[in-house]
N, C-alpha and C positions, 0 to 999 in steps of 0.2 A: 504493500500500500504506500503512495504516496506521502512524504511527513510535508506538512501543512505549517506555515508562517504564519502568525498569527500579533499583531497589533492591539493593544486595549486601548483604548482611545478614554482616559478618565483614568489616567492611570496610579492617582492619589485619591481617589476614592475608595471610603472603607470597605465597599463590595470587591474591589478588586482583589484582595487574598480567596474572595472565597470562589471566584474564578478562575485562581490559578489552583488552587487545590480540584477542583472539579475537571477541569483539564488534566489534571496529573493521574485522575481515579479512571479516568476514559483513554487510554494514551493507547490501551491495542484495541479500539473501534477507532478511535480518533488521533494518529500518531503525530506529533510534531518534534520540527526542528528546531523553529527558534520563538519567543517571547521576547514580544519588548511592549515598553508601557509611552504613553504620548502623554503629557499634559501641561496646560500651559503656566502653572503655581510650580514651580521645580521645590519649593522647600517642602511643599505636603508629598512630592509625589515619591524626594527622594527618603524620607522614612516609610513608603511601604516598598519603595524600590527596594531598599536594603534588604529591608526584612524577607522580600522574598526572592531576590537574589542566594541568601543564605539558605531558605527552603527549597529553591531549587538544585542547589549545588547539592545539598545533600540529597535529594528525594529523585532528583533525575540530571544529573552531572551533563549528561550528552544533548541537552536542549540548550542552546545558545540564548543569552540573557540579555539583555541591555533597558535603561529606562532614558528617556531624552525627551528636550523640547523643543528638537529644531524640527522640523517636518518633514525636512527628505531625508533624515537617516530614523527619522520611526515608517515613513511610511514604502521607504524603497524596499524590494523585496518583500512582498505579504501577498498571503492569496487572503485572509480573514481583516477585515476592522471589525473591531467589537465595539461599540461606543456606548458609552455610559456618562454622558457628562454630565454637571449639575452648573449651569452658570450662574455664578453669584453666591455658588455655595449656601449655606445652611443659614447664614446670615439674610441673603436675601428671599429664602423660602421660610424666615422669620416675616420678614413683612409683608409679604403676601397672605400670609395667613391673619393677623394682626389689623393689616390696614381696613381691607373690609367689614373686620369685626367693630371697630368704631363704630360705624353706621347698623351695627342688628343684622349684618349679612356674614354668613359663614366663612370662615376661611380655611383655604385648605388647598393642597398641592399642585393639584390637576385639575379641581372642579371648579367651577365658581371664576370669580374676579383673581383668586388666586392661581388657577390654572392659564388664565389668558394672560395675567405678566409673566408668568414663567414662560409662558410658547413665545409671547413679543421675544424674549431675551435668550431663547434657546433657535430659533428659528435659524439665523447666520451664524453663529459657530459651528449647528449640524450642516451648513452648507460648505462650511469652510473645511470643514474636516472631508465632505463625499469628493471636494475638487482636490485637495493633496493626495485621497486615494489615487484621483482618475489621471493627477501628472505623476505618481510616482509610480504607480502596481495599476495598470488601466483594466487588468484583468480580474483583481481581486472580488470581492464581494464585501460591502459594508451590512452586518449585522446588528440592527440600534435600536437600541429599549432605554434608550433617552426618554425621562419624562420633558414635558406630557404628550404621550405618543402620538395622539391624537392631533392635535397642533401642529406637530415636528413632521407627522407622516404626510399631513395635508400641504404642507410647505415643500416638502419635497417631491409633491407632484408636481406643486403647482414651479417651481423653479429646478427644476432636476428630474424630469421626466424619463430620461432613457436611462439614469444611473441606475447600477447593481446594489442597492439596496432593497435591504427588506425589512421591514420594523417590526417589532414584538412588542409582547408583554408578557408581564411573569405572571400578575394577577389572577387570571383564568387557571394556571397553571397552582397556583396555591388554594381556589376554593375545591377546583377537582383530585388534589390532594385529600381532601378532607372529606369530600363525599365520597372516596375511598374508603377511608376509615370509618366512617358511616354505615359504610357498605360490609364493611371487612374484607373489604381486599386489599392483596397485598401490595397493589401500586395502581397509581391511577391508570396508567398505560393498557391494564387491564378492559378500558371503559372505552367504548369509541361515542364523540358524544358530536351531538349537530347545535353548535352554536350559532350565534348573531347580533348585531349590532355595531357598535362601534365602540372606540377605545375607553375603558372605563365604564360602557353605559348598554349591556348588552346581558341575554337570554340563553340559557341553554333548554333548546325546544324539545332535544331528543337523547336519552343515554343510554347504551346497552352495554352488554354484556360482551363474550369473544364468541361467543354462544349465541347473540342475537335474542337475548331475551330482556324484554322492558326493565330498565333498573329506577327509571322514573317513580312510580308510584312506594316506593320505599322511602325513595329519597325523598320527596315531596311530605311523606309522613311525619318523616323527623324536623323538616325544615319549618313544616308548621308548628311544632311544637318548641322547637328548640334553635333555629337560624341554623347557621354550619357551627356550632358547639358538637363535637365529636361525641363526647361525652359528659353531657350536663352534670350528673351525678360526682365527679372526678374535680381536685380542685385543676384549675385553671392557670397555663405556665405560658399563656402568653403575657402581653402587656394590657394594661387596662382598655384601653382604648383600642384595640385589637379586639379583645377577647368583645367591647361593646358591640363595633362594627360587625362581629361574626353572628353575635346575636341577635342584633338588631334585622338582619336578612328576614328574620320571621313577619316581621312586618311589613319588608318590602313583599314577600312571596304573597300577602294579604291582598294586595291589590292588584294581582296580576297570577291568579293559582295555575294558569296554564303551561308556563315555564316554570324553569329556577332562576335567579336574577343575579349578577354581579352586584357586589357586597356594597359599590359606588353609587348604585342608584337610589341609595337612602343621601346622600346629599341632597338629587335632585327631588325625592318624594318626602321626603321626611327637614325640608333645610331649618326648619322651625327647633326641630329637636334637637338637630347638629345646636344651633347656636344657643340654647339652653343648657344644653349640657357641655358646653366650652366655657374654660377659662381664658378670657380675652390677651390674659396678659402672661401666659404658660401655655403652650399649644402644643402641637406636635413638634413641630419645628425643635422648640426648647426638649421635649422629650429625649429626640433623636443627640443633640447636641452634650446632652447628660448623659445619655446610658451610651449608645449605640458608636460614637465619636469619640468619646474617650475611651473606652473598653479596646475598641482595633486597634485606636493608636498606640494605646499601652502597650498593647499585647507586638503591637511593629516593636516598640522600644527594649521589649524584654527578648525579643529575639536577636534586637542588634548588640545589646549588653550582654548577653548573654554568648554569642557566636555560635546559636546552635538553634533549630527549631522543631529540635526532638517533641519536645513537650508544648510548643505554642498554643497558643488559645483559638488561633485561626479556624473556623467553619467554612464551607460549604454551604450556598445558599440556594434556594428555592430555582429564582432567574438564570443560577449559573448553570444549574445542569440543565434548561431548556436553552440557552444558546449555544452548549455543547452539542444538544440535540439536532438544531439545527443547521452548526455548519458541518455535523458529522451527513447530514443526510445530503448536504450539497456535496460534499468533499464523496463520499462513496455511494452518493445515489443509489440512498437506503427506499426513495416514495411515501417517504414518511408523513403518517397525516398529524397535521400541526395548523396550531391557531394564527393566523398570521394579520397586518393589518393593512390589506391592497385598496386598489380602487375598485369601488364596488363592479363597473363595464355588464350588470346585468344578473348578477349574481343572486342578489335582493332581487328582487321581477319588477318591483312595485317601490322601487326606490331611487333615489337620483343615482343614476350609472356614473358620477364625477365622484361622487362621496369617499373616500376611504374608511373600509369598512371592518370590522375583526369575524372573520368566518373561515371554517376550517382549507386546508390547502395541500395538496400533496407536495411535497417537496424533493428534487431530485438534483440534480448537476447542473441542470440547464435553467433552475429558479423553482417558480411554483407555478402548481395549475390550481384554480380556482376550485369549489364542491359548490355544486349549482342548491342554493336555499330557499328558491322560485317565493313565493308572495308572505306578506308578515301580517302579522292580524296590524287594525288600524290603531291599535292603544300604542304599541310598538313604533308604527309609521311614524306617529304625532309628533311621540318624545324624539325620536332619533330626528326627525326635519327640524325641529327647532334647535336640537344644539348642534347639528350639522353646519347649520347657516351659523351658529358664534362661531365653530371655529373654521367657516371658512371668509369672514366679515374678517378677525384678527390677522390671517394670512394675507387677506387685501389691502388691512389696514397696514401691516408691516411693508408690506411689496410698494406703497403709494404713498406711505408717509400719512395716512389720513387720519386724523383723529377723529372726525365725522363718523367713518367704519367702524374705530374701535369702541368709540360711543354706541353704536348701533350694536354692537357685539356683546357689551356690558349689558346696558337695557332687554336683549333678547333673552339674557340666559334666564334658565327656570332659576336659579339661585335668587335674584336678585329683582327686589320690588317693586323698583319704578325707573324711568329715565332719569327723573333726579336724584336720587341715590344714586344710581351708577354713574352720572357727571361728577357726582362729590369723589366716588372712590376714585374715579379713571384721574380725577384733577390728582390727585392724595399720590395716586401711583406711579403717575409722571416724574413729579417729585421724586420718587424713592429711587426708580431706575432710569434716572440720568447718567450716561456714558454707557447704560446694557440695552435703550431703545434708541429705534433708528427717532430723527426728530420729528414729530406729528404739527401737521398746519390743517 
């Protein structure tokens, strides 16, 4: 088998140990020669560079290493980019979350007021990263589960049409983990299931078995009783607000019992609740900044003082082993069916064919072929046409400079109350990300 070059594009981001470790556990389905990390903070990137330089060295000596910020020597020679960036870092998905909340409007990563300053500010750097792909490795393939997908993916139709990208997400892959467990099966993989919708805000209409037998109405039992809680009875080892969002599904499933829902669409059905049960001034944002951001970096630190990562504290995450997944099924044209986020081209029957949509894909060498989802009830239609149009309002507004767009984009989301509330936040957000938006007239 061919050994595969591979790029992580994010490469001081605390996910990135646990996609070298997930690479390292896949190395005879998925062989590689070399690893290098791109990003452009060189002092975050070079403490988990170190760290996993030393994990490398010991755990696979014969993969060649390097971390860098110049872009022709991460991105020359690779057939994979992996890209995982966060622009503005953790600090600026502090105000996104926060700024809205002022005004009684939710905040939060992807959804909402909070979702469309992260896409304004992620939108050109994922475009800057596909064109270093396409002057340095024209052949490779960029794999990107950048948030928010949805925004990033509609961006790069709309400017980067014929590049070898393909965007994910992990999400889908972490609730069907669990209705595994639900299920008692021993991997989700187990389950072939017919999803729909778009990024964060989407339906699984169909799930079986390997066997072809309905696993829907099991799972639909628990989920009304219990959300995706594995085991209600059992204490609880995620985080708080995790473990809310997994229970809370029970109530989205309430309004819609004919699917199962992604865990996201309690922002857009439930956004009353979301902001009652938010602390305005401690969000996620802050969570992730306390627990999740010091814990990797430590645990980088104890491996560089230490010169050895026998013992590190390093995980494997959720996301890492689906984008193992998928470029092993490019790389050996495995036909693997996988959640992917294309342009819808008729997929949906009954939905805009421009849309980018998340619904299953075979995936082989030559990219992916579409699973035809032919027509969607209209409760489904409604929701997806309205945040279709914010996030493809923000892509216009970014593309044109318009604040007019981004205004119309704010006002349309279901998050968010009224045109003048969203003038207040869009004014509020201007503000915050000055020098990460392009300038709006």
């Amino acid at each position: 088998m061919k050994k595969s070059s591979v790029v992580i594009a994010g490469g001081g981001s605390t996910f990135t140990p646990g996609i070298v470790l997930m690479l390292l556990e896949h190395l005879e389905r998925f062989p590689i020669r070399q690893i290098k990390f791109y990003d452009n903070d060189a002092k975050r990137q070079e403490l988990i560079g170190k760290a996993c330089e030393i994990l490398l060295q010991e755990r696979a000596p014969e993969i060649a290493f390097s971390y860098t910020t110049d872009p022709e020597e991460a991105f020359t020679d690779v057939d994979f980019v992996m890209a995982h960036i966060r622009v503005g870092k953790y600090a600026m998905r502090e105000q996104d979350e926060k700024i809205p909340m002022r005004y009684n409007v939710l905040g939060q990563e992807t959804c909402g007021p909070g979702g469309i300053a992260y896409g304004m500010r992620s939108i050109g750097p994922i475009i800057e990263i596909i064109d270093f792909m396409e002057k340095y490795s024209p052949d490779a393939w960029m794999l990107n589960y950048s948030n928010p997908a949805a925004i990033v993916a509609e961006g790069t139709r709309r400017l980067r049409p014929t590049s070898r990208i393909i965007n994910i997400c992990d999400m889908p892959v972490g609730i069907e983990d669990r209705m595994a467990g639900i299920l008692g099966l021993k991997s989700r993989k187990e389950m072939q299931v017919k999803y729909y919708g778009l990024n964060h805000f989407g339906w699984w209409s169909d799930i079986r078995d390997q066997a072809g037998h309905d696993l829907m109405p099991r799972l639909k039992e628990h989920v009304a009783k219990h959300g995706y809680i594995v085991r209600p009875e059992a204490e609880q080892v995620t985080e708080p607000s995790w473990n809310d969002t997994f229970a809370k599904a029970k109530d989205v499933y309430a309004v819609e019992p004919d699917t199962l829902p992604n865990t996201y669409l309690k922002y857009y059905l439930f956004p009353d609740y979301i902001v009652k049960h938010t602390d305005p001034n401690h969000t996620r944002a802050n969570e992730v900044m306390e627990h999740r951001e010091k814990n990797v970096f430590a645990a980088a630190r104890d491996v560089i003082e230490q010169g050895t990562a026998k013992d590190c504290r390093f995980t494997a995450d959720d996301h890492a082993s689906y984008i193992v997944d998928l470029a092993d099924a490019i790389a050996s044209n495995t036909k693997a069916r996988m959640l992917l986020i294309v342009e819808n081209g008729g997929a949906i029957e009954n939905f805009d064919p421009t849309a980018m949509v998340e619904i299953p894909c075979i995936v082989g060498s030559n990219g992916y072929e579409k699973v035809c989802i032919g027509k969607i009830p209209q409760f489904q239609k409604g929701l997806m046409e309205q945040q279709v149009s914010v996030e493809k309002l923000v892509v216009e507004a970014w593309i044109s400079g318009s604040y007019q767009k981004l205004w119309q984009a704010l006002t349309l989301s279901k998050t968010v109350p009224s045109a003048s509330v969203a003038k207040q936040i869009l004014d509020d957000l201007i503000v915050a990300n000055k020098g990460y938006w392009p300038e709006l007239k």
